[in-house]
MILO-582721 format. One record per residue (C-alpha): residue number from 0; residue in one letter; x, y, z. Coordinates in steps of 0.05 Angstrom, whole numbers. Example, Ala and Ser with C-alpha at 12.3 -4.5 7.8 and 13.67 -1.06 7.14 Angstrom:
// MILO-582721
seq->0&type->a&c1->246&c2->-90&c3->156
seq->1&type->s&c1->273&c2->-21&c3->143
***
This chain:
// MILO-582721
seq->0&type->x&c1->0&c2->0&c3->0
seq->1&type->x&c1->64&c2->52&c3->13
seq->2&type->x&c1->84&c2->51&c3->-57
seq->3&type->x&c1->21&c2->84&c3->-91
seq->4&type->x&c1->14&c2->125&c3->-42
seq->5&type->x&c1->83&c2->152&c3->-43
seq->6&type->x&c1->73&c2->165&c3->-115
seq->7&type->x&c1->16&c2->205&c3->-112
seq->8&type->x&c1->47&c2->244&c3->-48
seq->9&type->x&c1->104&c2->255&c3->-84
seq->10&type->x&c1->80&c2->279&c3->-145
seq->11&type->x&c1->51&c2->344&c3->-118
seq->12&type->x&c1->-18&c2->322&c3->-136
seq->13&type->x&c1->-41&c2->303&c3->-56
seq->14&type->x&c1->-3&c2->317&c3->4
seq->15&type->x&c1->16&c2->260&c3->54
seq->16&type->x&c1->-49&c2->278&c3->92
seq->17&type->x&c1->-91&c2->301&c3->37
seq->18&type->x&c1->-80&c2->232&c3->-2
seq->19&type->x&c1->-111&c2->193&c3->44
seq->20&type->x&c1->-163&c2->249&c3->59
seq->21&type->x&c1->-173&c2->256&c3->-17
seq->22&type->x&c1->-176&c2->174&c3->-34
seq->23&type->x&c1->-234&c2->177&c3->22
seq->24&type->x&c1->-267&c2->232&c3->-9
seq->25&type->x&c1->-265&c2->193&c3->-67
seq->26&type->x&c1->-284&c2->122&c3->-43
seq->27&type->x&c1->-340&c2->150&c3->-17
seq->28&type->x&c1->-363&c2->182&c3->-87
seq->29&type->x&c1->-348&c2->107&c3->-116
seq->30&type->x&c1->-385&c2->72&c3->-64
seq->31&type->x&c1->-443&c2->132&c3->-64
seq->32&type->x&c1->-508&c2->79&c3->-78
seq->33&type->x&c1->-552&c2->140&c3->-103
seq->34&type->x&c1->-521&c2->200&c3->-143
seq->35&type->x&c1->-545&c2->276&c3->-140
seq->36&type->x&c1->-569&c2->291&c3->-214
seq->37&type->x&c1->-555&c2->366&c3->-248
seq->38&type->x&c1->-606&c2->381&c3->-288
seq->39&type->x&c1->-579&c2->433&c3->-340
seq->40&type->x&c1->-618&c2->424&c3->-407
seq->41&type->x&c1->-672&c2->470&c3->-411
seq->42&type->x&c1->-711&c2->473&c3->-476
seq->43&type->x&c1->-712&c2->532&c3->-528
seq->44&type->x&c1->-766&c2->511&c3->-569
seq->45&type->x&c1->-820&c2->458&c3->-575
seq->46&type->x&c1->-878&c2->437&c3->-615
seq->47&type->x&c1->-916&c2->379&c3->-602
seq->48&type->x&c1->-867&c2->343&c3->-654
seq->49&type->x&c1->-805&c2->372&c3->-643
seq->50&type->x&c1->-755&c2->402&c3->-588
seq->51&type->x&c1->-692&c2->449&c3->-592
seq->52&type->x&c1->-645&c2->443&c3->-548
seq->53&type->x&c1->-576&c2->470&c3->-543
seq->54&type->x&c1->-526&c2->431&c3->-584
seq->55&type->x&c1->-481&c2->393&c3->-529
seq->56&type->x&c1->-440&c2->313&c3->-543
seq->57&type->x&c1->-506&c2->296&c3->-511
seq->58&type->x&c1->-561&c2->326&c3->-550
seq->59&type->x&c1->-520&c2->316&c3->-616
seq->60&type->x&c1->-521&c2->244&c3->-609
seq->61&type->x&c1->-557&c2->194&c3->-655
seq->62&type->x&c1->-615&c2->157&c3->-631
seq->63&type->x&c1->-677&c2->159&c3->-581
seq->64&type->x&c1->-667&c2->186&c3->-509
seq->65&type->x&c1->-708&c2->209&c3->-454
seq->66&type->x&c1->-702&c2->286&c3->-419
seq->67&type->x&c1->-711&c2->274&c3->-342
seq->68&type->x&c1->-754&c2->328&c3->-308
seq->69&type->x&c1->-730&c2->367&c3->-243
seq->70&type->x&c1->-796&c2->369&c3->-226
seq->71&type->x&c1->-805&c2->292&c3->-232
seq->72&type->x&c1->-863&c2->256&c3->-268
seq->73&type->x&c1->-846&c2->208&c3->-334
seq->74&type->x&c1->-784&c2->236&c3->-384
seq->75&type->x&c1->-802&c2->271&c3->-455
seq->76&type->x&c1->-778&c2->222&c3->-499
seq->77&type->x&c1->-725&c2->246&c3->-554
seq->78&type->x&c1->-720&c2->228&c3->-619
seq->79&type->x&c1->-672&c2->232&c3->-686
seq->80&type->x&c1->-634&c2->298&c3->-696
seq->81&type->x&c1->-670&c2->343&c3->-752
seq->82&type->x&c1->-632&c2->392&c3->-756
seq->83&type->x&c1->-569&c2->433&c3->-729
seq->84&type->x&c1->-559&c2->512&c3->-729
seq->85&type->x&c1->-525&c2->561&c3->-695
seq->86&type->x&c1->-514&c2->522&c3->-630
seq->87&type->x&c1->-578&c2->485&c3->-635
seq->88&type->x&c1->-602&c2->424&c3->-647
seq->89&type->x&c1->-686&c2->407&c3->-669
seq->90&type->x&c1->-696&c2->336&c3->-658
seq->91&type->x&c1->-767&c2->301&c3->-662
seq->92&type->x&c1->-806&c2->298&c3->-603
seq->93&type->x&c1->-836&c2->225&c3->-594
seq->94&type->x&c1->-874&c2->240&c3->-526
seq->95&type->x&c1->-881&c2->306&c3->-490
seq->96&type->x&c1->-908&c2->293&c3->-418
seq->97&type->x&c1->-956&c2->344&c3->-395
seq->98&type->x&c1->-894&c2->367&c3->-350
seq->99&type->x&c1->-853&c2->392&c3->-397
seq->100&type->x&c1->-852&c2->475&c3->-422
seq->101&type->x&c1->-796&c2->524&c3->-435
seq->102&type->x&c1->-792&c2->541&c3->-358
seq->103&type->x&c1->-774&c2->469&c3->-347
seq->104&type->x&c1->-703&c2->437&c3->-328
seq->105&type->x&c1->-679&c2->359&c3->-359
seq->106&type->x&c1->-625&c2->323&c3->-351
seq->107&type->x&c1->-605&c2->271&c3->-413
seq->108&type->x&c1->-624&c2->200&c3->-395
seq->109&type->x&c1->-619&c2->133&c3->-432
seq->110&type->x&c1->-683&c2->118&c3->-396
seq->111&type->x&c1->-745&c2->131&c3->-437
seq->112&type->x&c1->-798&c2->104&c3->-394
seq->113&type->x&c1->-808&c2->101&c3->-316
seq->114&type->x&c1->-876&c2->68&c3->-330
seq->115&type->x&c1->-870&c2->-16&c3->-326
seq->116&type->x&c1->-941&c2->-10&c3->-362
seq->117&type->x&c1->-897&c2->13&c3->-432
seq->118&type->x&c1->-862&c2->-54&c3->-430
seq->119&type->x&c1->-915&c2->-109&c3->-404
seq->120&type->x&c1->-992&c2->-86&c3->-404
seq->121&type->x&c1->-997&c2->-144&c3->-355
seq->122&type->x&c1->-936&c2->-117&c3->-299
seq->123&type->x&c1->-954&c2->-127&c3->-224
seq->124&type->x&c1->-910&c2->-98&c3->-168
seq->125&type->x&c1->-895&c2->-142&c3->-122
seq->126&type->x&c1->-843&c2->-154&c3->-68
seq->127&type->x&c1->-774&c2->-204&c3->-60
seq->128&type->x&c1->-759&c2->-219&c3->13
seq->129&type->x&c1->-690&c2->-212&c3->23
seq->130&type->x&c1->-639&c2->-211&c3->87
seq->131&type->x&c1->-643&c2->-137&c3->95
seq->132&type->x&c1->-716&c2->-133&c3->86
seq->133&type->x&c1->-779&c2->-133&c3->23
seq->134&type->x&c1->-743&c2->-104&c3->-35
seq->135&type->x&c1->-802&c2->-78&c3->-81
seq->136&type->x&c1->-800&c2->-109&c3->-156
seq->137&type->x&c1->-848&c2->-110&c3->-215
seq->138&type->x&c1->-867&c2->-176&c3->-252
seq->139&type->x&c1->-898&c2->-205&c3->-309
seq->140&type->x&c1->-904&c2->-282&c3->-307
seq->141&type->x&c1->-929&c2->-305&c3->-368
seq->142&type->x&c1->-930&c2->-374&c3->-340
seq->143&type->x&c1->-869&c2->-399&c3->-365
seq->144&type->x&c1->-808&c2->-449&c3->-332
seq->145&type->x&c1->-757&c2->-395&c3->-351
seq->146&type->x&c1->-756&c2->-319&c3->-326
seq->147&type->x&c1->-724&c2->-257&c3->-347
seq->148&type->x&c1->-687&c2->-221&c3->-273
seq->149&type->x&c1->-658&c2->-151&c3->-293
seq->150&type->x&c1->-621&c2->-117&c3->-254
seq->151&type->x&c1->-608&c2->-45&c3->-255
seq->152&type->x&c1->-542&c2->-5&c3->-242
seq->153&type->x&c1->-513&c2->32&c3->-184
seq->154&type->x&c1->-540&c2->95&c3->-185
seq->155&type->x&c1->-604&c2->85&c3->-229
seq->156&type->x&c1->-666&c2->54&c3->-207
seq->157&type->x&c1->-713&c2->-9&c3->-239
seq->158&type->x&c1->-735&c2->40&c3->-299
seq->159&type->x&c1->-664&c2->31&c3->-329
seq->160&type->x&c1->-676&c2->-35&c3->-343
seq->161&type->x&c1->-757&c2->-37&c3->-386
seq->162&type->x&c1->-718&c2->-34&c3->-445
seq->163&type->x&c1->-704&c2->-102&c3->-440
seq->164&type->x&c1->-758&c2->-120&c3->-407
seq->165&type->x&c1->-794&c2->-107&c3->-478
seq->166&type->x&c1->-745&c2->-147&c3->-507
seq->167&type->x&c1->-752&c2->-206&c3->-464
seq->168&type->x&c1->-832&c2->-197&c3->-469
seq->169&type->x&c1->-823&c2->-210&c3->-537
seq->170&type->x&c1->-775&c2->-269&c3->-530
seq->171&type->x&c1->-838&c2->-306&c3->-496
seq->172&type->x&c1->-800&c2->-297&c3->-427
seq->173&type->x&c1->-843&c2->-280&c3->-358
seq->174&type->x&c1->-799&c2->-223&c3->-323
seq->175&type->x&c1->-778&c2->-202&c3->-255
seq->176&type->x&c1->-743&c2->-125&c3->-246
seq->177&type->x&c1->-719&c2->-128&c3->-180
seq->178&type->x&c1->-691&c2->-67&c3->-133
seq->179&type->x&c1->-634&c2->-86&c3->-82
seq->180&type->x&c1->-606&c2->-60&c3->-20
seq->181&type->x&c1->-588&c2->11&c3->-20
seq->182&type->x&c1->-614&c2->35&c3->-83
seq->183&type->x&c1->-669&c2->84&c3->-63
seq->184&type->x&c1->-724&c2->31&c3->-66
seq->185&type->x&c1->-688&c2->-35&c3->-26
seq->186&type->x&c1->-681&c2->-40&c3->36
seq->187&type->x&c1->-624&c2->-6&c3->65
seq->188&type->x&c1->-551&c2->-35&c3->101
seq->189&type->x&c1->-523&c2->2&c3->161
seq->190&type->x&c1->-471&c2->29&c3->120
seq->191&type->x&c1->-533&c2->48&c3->63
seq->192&type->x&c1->-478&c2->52&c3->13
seq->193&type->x&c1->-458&c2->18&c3->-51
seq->194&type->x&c1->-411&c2->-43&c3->-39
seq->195&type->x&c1->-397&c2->-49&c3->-109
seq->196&type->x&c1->-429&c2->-121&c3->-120
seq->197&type->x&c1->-396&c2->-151&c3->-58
seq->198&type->x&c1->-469&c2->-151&c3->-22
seq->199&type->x&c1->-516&c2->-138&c3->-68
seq->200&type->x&c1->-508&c2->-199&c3->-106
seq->201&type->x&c1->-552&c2->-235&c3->-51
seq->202&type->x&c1->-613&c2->-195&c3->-74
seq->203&type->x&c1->-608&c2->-228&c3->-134
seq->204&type->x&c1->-591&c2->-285&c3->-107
seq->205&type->x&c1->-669&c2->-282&c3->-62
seq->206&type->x&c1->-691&c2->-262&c3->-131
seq->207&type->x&c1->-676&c2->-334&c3->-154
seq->208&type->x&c1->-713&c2->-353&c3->-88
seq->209&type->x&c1->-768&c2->-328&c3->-115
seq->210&type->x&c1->-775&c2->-351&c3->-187
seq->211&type->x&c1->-795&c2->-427&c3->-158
seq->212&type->x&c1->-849&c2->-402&c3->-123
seq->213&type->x&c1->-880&c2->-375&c3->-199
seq->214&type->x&c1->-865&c2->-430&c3->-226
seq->215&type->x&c1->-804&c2->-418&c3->-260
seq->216&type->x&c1->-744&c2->-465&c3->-259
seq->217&type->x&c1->-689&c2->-427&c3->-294
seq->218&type->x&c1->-668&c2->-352&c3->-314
seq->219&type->x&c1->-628&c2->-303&c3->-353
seq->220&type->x&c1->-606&c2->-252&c3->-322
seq->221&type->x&c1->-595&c2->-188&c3->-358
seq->222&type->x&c1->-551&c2->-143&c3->-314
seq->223&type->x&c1->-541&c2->-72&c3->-332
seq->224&type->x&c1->-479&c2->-43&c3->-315
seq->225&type->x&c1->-470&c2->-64&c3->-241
seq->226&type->x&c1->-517&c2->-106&c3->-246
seq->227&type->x&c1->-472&c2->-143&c3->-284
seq->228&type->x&c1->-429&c2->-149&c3->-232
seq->229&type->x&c1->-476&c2->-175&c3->-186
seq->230&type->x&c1->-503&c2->-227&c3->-241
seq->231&type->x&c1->-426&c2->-259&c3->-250
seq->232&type->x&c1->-416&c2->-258&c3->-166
seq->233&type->x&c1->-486&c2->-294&c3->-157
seq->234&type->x&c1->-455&c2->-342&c3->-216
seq->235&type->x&c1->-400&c2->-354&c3->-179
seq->236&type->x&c1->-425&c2->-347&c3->-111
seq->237&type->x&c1->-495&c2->-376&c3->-103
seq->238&type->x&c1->-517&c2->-451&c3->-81
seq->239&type->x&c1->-575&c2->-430&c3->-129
seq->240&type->x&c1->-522&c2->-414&c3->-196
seq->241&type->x&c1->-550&c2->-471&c3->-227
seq->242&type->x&c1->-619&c2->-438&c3->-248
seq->243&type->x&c1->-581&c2->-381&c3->-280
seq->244&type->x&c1->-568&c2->-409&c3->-354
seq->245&type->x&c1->-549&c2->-342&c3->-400
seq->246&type->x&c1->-526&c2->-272&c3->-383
seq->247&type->x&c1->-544&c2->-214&c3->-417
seq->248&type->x&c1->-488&c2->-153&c3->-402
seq->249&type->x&c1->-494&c2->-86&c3->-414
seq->250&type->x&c1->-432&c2->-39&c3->-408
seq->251&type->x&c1->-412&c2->-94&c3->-346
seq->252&type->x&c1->-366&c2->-70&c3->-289
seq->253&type->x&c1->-324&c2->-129&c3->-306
seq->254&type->x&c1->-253&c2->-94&c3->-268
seq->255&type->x&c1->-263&c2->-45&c3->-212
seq->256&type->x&c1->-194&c2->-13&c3->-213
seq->257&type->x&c1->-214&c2->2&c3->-285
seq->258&type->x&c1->-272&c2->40&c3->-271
seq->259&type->x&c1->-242&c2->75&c3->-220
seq->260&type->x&c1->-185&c2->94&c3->-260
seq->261&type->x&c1->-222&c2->116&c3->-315
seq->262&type->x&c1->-268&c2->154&c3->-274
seq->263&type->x&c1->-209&c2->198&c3->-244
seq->264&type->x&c1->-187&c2->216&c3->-317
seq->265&type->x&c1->-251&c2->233&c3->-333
seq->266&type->x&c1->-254&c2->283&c3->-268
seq->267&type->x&c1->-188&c2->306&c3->-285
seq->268&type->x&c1->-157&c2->269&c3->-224
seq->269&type->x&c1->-91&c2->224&c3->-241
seq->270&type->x&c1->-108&c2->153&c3->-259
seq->271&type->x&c1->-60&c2->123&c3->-198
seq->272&type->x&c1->-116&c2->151&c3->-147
seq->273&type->x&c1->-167&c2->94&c3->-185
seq->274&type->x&c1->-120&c2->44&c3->-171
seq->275&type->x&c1->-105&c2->73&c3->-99
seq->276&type->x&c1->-177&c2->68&c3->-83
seq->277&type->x&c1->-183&c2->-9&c3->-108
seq->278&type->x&c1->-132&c2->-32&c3->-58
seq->279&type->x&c1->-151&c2->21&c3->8
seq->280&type->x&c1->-219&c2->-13&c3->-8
seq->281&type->x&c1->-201&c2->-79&c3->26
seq->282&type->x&c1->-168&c2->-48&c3->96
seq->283&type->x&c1->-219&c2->-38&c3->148
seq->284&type->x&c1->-191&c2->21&c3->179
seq->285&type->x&c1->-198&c2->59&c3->102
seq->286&type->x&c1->-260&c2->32&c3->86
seq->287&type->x&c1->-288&c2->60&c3->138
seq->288&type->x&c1->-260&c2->123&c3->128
seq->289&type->x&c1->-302&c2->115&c3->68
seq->290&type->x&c1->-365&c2->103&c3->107
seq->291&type->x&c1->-367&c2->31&c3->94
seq->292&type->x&c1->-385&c2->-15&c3->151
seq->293&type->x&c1->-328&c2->-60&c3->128
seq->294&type->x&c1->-278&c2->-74&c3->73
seq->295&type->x&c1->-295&c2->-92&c3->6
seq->296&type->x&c1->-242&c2->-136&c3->-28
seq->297&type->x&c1->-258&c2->-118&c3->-102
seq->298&type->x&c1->-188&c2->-128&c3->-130
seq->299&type->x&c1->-196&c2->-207&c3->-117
seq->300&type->x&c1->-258&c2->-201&c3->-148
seq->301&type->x&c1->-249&c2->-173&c3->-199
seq->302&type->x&c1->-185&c2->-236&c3->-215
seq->303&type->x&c1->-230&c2->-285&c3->-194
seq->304&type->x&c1->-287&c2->-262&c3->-254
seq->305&type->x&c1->-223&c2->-273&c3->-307
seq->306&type->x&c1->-194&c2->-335&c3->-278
seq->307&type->x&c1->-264&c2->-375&c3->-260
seq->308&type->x&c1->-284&c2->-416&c3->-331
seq->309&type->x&c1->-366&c2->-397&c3->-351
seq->310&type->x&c1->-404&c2->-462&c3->-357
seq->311&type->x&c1->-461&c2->-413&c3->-391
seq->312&type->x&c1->-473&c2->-373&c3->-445
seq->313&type->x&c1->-462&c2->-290&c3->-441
seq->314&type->x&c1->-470&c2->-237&c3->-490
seq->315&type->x&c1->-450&c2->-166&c3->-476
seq->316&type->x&c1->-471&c2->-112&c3->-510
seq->317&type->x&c1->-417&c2->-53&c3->-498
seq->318&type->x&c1->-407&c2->15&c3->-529
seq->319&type->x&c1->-342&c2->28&c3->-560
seq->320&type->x&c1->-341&c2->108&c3->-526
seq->321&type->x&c1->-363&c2->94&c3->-457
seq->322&type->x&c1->-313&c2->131&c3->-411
seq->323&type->x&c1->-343&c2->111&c3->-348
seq->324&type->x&c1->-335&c2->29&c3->-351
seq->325&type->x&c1->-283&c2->23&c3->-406
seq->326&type->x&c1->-306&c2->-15&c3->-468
seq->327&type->x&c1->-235&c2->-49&c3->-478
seq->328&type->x&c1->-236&c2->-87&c3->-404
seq->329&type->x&c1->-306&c2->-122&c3->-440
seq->330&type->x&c1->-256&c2->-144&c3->-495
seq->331&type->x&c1->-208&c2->-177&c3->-455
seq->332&type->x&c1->-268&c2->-206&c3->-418
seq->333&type->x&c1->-290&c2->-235&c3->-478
seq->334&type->x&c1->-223&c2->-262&c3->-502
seq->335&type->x&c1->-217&c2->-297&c3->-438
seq->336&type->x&c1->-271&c2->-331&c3->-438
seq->337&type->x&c1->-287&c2->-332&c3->-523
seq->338&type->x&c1->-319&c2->-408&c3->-525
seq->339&type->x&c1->-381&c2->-376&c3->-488
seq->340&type->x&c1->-385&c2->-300&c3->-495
seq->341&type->x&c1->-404&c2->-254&c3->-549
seq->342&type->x&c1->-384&c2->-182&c3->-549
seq->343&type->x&c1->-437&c2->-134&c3->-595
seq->344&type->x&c1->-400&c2->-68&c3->-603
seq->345&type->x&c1->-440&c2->0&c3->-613
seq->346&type->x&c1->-417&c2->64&c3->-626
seq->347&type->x&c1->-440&c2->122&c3->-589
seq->348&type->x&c1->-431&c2->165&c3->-524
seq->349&type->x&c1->-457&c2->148&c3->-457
seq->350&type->x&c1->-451&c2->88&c3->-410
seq->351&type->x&c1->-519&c2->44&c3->-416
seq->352&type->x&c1->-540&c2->78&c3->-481
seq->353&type->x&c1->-527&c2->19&c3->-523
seq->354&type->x&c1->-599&c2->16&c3->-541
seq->355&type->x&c1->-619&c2->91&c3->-542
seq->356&type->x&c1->-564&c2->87&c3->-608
seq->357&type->x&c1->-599&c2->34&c3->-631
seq->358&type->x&c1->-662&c2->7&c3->-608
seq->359&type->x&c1->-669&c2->-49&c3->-661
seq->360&type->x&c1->-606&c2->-70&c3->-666
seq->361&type->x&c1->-601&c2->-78&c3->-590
seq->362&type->x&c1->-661&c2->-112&c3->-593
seq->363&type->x&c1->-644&c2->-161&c3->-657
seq->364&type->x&c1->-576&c2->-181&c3->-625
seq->365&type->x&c1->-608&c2->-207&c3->-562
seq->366&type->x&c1->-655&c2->-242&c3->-596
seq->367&type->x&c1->-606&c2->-278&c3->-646
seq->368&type->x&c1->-558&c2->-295&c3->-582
seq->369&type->x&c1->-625&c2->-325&c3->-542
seq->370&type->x&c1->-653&c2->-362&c3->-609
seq->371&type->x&c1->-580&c2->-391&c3->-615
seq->372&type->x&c1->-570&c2->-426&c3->-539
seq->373&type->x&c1->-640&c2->-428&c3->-524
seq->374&type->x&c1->-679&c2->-465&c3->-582
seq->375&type->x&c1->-753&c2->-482&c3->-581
seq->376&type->x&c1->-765&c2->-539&c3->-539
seq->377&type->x&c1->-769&c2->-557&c3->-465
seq->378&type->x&c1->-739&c2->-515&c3->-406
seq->379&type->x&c1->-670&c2->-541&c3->-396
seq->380&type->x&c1->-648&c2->-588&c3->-456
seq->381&type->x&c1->-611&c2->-526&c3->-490
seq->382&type->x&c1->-539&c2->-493&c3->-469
seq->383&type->x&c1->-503&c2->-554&c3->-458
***
């Protein structure tokens, strides 16, 4: 532990004190379960087909995304640029909730829906009983052996995840969107912060608890971002693995000292303080310095995802530009482990926006994957 820390001491960047005040500063942003959202778009036109907005990376970018409101209620869903001028950008407007006027304030969202109703007419909410506690979820059991779980990331809530829901709908799957400790809906640890996947995996783990009492005998699990993370620990981890027969990964936190290295770039911090972070993480004295109850040992994690061999099936589906969870640590990934992954690559800007770039190619490649280890035929004779 000296040696990294030295280095950033002794760069000038931190002093001896400040570097382990900073690191803590920063483990606690890492390990924050809920983030405080800016909302800085504010419309300068709209119609009831069309919106300009200020031309940003964001607004610029191809495909269908939702516009948050400060003010709450369901997002104004954004369509294809039409045109660009002066600093502006018109892009179609495909929904405009009552909420939104020139006076309102948005912030740029892959999520396009908050209502489980756009995905499954037939969604319930319901509850999984975990060790913490009733973690709300919604369902739609079509009455089938195998189940849909999704699995949102940290910092976003269950509406991250309907666009897949829609997609599993379609596949003929019953689905279960499940919240987990911490994340504004679960129930909450002492600690109520993220633990990067080193708890929460158990709430997916009830969620297979669950499933049986439906009905259902197996699952795919599509895991969004850390949910991802939880879905390979729960593989890994779980006397209940077995049910779990195909992962579907988007933008996965695969390596944690990636992410947190690329996430100091990206805040202008040096890269070493990412690393720095992934090993204070696992002594108990820093980790709670970090407001964690107790030490998360992510590092051997994160080894033991690339070393243990997958016995199932896993597509990812990974944008080439994300600069939060880097695209090329879902490469190696895949190369390690190339008998049973497949890596779809899209091309645009923000982390879990692989489907707002392109909803029915997003849509066509999970289908293809599912159709290819999961022909017709009875529950469990397929993915050998």
């Amino acid at each position: 532990m000296a040696s990294p820390l030295k280095a950033v001491a002794c760069s000038g960047l931190l002093g001896a004190a400040g570097a382990l005040a900073g690191a803590a500063w920063a483990a606690r942003q890492a390990t924050s379960a809920t983030y405080r959202r800016r909302y800085g778009t504010a419309p300068l036109a709209i119609s009831d087909s069309e919106i300009e907005l200020p031309a940003t990376r964001h607004t610029l970018a191809p495909g269908q995304f939702g516009l948050q409101l400060s003010a709450g209620g369901p997002p104004a869903v954004i369509g294809p640029v039409i045109s660009t001028s002066d600093g502006r950008v018109t892009r179609s407007l495909l929904h405009r909730p009552a909420g939104l006027s020139l006076e309102s304030r948005g912030r740029w969202s892959g999520i396009v829906s908050v209502d489980p109703s756009s995905a499954a007419a037939d969604v319930v909410e319901t509850f999984v009983e975990t060790t913490l506690g009733p973690a709300p979820a919604w369902m739609i059991d079509r009455g089938t052996d195998r189940w849909a779980i999704h699995v949102h990331g940290q910092g976003s809530a269950r509406a991250q995840t309907l666009r897949g829901v829609e997609t599993a709908s379609r596949m003929g799957l019953s689905s279960l969107v499940i919240s987990y400790r911490n994340d504004g809906e679960g129930p909450r640890s002492r600690d109520a912060r993220s633990h990067l996947g080193e708890s929460e995996w158990r709430d997916l783990e009830a969620a297979l608890r669950f499933i049986p009492e439906r009905g259902g005998t197996e699952c795919v699990v599509f895991g969004w971002s850390l949910g991802a993370t939880m879905a390979l620990n729960t593989v890994q981890r779980s006397s209940l693995a077995e049910m779990i027969k195909g992962l579907v990964m988007i933008s996965p936190v695969l390596v944690w000292e990636d992410v947190l290295r690329a996430n100091a770039r990206h805040h202008r911090c040096p890269k070493l303080l990412g690393s720095l972070i992934a090993r204070l993480l696992a002594l108990n004295g820093f980790s709670r310095l970090a407001g964690l109850e107790g030490p998360l040992e992510v590092r051997g994690a994160d080894r033991a995802r690339f070393q243990t061999a997958l016995s199932i099936p896993v597509l990812i589906l990974h944008n080439r530009n994300d600069w939060s969870v880097p695209f090329e640590t879902s490469a190696h990934f895949a190369q390690a482990h190339k008998d049973r992954i497949e890596l779809v690559e899209f091309d645009c800007s923000g982390h879990t926006q692989e489907w707002n770039s392109d909803p029915v190619g997003w849509d066509l490649a999970v289908r293809r994957w599912y159709e290819y280890w999961f022909p017709p035929g009875p529950a469990g004779t397929s993915c050998g």
